[in-house]
ChimeraX commands (.cxc) that place a marker at each C-alpha (Angstrom):
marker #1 position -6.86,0.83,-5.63 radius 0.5
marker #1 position -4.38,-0.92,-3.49 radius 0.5
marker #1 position -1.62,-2.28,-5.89 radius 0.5
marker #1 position 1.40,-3.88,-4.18 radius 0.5
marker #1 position 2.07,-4.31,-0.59 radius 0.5
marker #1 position 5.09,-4.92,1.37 radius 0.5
marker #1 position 4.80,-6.29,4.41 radius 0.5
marker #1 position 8.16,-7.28,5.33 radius 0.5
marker #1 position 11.25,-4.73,3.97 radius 0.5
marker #1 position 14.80,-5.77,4.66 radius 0.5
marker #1 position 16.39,-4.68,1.50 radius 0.5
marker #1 position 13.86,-4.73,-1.14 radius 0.5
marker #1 position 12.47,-1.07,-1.80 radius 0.5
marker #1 position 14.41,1.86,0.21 radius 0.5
marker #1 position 13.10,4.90,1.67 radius 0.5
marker #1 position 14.55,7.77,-0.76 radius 0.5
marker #1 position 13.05,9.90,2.34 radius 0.5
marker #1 position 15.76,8.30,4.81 radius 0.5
marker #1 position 18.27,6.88,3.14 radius 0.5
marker #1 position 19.56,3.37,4.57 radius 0.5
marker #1 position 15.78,2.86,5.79 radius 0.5
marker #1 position 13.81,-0.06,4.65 radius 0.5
marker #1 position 10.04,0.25,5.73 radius 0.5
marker #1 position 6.80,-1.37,5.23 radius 0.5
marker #1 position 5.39,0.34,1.64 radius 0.5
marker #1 position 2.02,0.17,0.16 radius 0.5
marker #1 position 1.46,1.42,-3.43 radius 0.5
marker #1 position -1.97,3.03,-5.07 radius 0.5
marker #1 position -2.70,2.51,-8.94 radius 0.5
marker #1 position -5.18,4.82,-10.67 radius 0.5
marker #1 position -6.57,2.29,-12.97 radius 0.5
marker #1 position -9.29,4.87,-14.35 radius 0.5
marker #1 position -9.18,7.29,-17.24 radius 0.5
marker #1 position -9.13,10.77,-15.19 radius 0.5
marker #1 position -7.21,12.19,-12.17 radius 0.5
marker #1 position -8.49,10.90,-8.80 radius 0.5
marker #1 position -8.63,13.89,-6.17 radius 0.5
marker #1 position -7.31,12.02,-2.62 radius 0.5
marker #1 position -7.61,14.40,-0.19 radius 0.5
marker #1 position -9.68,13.28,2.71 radius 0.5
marker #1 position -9.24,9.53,1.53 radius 0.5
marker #1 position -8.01,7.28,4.39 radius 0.5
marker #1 position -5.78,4.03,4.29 radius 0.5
marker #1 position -5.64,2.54,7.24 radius 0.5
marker #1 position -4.02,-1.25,9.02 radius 0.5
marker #1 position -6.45,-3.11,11.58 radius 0.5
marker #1 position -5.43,-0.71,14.24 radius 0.5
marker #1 position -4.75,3.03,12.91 radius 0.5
marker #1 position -6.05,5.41,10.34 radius 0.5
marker #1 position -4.10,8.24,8.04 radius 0.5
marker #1 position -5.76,10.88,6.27 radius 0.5
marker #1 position -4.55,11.96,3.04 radius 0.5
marker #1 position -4.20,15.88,2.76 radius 0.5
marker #1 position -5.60,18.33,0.62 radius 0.5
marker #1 position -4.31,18.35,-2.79 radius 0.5
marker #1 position -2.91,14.83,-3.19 radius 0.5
marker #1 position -3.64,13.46,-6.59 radius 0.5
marker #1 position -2.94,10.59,-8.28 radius 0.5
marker #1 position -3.12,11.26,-12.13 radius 0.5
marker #1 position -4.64,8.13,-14.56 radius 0.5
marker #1 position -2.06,4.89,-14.96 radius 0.5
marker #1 position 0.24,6.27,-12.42 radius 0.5
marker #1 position 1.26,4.88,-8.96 radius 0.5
marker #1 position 1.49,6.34,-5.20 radius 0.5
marker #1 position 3.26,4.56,-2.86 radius 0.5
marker #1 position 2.95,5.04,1.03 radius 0.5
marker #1 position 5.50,4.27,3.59 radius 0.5
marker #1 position 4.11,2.22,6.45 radius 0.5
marker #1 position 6.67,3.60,8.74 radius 0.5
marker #1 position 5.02,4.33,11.63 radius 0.5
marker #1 position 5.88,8.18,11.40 radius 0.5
marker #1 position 3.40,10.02,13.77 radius 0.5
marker #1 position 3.77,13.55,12.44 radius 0.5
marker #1 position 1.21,14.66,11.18 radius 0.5
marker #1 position 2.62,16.72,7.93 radius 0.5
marker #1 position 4.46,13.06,7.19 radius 0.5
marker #1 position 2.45,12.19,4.20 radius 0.5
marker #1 position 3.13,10.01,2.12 radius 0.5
marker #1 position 4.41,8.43,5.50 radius 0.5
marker #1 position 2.03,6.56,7.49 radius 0.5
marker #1 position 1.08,6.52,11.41 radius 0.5
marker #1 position 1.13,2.48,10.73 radius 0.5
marker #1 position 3.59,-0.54,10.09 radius 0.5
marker #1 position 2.27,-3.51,8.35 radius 0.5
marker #1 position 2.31,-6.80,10.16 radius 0.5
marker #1 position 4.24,-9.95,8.15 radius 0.5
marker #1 position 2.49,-11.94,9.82 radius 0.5
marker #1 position -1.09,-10.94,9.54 radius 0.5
marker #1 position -3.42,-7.55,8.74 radius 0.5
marker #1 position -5.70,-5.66,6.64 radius 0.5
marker #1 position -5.36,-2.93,4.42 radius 0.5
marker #1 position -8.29,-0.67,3.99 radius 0.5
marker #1 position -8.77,2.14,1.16 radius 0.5
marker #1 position -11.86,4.47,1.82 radius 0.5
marker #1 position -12.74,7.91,-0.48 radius 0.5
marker #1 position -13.28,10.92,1.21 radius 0.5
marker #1 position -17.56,9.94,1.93 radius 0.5
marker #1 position -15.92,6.53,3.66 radius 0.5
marker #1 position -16.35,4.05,1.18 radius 0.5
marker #1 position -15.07,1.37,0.75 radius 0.5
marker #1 position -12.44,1.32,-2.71 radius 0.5
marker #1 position -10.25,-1.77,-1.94 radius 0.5
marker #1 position -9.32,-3.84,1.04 radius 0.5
marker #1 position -6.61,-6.42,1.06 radius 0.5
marker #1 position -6.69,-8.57,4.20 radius 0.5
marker #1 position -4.12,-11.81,5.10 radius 0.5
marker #1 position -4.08,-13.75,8.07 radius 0.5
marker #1 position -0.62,-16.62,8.44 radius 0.5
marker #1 position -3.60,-18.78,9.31 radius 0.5
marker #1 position -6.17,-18.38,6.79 radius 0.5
marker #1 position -6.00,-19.68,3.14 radius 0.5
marker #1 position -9.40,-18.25,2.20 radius 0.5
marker #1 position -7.49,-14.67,2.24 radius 0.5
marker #1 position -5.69,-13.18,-0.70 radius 0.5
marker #1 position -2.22,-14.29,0.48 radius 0.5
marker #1 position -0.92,-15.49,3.99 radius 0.5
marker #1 position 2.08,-14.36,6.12 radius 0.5
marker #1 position 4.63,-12.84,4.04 radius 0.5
marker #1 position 7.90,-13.85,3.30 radius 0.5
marker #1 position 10.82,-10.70,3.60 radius 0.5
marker #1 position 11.53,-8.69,0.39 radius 0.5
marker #1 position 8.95,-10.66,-1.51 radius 0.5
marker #1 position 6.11,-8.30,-2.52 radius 0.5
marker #1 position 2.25,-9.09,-3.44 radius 0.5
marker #1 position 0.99,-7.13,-6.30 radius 0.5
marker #1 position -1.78,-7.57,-8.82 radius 0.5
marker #1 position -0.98,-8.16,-12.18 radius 0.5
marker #1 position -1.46,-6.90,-14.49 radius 0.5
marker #1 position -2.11,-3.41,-12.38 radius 0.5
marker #1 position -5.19,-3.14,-11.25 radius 0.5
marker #1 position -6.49,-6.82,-12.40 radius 0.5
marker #1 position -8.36,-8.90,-9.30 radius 0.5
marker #1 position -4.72,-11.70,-9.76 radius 0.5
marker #1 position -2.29,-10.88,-6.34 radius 0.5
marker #1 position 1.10,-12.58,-7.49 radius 0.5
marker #1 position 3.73,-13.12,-5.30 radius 0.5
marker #1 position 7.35,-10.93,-6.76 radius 0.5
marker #1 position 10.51,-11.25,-5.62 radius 0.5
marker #1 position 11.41,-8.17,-7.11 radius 0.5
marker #1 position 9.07,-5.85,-5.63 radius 0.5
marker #1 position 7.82,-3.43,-8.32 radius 0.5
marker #1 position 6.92,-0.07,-6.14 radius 0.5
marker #1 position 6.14,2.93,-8.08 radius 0.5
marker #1 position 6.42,0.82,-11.64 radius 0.5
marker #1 position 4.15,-1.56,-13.65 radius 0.5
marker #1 position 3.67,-4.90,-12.29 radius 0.5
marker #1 position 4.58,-7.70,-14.32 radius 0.5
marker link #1:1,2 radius 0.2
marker link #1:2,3 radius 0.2
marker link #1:3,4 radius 0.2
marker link #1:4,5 radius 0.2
marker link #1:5,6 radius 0.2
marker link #1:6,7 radius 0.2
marker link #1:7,8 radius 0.2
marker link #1:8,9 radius 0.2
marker link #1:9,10 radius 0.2
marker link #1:10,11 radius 0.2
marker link #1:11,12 radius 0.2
marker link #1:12,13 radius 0.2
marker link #1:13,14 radius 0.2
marker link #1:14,15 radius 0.2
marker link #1:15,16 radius 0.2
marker link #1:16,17 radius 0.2
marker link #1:17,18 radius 0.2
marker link #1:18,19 radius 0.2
marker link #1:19,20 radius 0.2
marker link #1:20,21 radius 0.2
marker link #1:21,22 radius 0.2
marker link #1:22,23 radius 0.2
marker link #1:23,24 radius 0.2
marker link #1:24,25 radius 0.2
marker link #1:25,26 radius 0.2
marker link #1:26,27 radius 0.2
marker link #1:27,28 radius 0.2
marker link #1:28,29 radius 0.2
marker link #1:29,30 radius 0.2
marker link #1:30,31 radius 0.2
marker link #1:31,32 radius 0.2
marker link #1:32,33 radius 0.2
marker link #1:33,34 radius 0.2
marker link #1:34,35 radius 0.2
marker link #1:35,36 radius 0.2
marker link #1:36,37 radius 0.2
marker link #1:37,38 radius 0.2
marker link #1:38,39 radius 0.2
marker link #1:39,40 radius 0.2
marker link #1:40,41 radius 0.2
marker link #1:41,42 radius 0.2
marker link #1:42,43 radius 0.2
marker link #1:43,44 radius 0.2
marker link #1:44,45 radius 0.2
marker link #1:45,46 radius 0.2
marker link #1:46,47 radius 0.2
marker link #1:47,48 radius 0.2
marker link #1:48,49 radius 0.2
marker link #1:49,50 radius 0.2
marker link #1:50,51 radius 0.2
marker link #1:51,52 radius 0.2
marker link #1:52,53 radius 0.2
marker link #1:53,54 radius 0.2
marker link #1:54,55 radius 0.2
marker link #1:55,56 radius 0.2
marker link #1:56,57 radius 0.2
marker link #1:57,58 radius 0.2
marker link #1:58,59 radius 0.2
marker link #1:59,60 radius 0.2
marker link #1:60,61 radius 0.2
marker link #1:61,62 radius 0.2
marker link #1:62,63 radius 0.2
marker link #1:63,64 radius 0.2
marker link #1:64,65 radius 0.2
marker link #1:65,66 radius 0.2
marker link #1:66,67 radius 0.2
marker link #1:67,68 radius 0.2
marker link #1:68,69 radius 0.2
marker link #1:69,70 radius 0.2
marker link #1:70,71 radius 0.2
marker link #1:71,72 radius 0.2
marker link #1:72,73 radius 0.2
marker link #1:73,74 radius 0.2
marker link #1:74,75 radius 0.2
marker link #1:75,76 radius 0.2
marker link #1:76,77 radius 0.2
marker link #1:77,78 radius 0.2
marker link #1:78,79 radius 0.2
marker link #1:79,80 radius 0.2
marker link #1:80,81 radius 0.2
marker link #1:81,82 radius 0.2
marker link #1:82,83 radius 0.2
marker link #1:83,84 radius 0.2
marker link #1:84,85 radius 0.2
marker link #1:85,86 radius 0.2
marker link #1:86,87 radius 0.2
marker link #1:87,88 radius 0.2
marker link #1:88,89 radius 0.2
marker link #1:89,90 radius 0.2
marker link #1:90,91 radius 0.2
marker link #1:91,92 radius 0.2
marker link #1:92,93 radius 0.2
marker link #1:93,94 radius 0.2
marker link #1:94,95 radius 0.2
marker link #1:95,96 radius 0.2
marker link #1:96,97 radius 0.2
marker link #1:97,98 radius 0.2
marker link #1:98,99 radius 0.2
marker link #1:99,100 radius 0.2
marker link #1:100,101 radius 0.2
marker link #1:101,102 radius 0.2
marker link #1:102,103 radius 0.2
marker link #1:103,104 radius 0.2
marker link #1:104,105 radius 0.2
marker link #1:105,106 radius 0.2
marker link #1:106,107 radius 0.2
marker link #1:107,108 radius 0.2
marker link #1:108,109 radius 0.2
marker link #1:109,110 radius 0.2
marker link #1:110,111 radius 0.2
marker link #1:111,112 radius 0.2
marker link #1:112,113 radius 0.2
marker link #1:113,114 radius 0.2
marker link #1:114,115 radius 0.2
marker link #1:115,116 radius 0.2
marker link #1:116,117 radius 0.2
marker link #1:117,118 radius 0.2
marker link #1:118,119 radius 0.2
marker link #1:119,120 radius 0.2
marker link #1:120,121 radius 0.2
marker link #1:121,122 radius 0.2
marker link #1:122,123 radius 0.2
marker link #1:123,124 radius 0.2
marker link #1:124,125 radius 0.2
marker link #1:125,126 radius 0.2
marker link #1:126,127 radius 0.2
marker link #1:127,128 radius 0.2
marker link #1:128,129 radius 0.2
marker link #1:129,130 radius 0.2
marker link #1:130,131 radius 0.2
marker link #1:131,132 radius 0.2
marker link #1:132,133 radius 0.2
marker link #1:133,134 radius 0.2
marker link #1:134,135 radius 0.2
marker link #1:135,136 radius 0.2
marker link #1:136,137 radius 0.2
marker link #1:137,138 radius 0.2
marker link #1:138,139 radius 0.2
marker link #1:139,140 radius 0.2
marker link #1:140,141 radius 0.2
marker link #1:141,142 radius 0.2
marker link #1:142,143 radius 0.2
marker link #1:143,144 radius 0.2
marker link #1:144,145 radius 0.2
marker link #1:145,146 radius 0.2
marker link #1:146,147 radius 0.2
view
């Protein structure tokens, strides 16, 4: 499931890819009890789609997180085709079949949504992991338990 998003990176979480690069980051939580097999899964914004390849797991209670970066290559994984927009966009998680497994959406203009435009460095994540509460952090958690 989708677990924290960062919409808008100046400082808070830096790409250990490209050092002295702050991008966009989206992080997966296996809440279940067994390894989840993601190849062929696709995250995508409200404009592109990425493709996770063959042979990407994420093992139970453990975290993935994605760079929204924009990177176009194709062998970029865990770097996506995508940025995230601070002011607005949806985050969609589908399995390999295309179903639907989680879909965060925000809009700076609609307070029916999970959370509106996003403030820079500040993170949403659920907490606890995996619960249906977004929090707002200040301290964005990437790749560790949310508190």
């Amino acid at each position: 499931m989708i677990n924290e998003i960062l919409a808008s990176n100046d400082a808070a979480f830096e790409d250990t890819d490209n050092p002295g690069e702050f991008p966009d980051a989206i992080e997966l939580y296996n809440a279940g009890n067994a390894t989840a097999d993601l190849g062929g899964w696709t995250i995508a914004d409200d404009k592109v789609t990425a493709t996770a390849p063959a042979g990407v797991t994420l093992a139970a209670g453990t975290y993935l997180v994605l760079i929204a970066d924009d990177d176009t290559d194709a062998d970029a994984w865990p770097h996506l085709p995508f940025k995230l927009g601070a002011g607005g966009d949806t985050v969609t998680l589908k399995d390999d079949g295309g179903t639907t497994i989680d879909e965060v959406s925000w809009d700076e203009d609609d307070t029916d949504l999970v959370f509106g435009a996003q403030q820079e460095d500040v993170s949403i994540a659920r907490s606890p992991d995996g619960s249906d509460t977004w929090v707002t952090d200040d301290t964005p958690t990437l790749g560790a338990k949310n508190e």
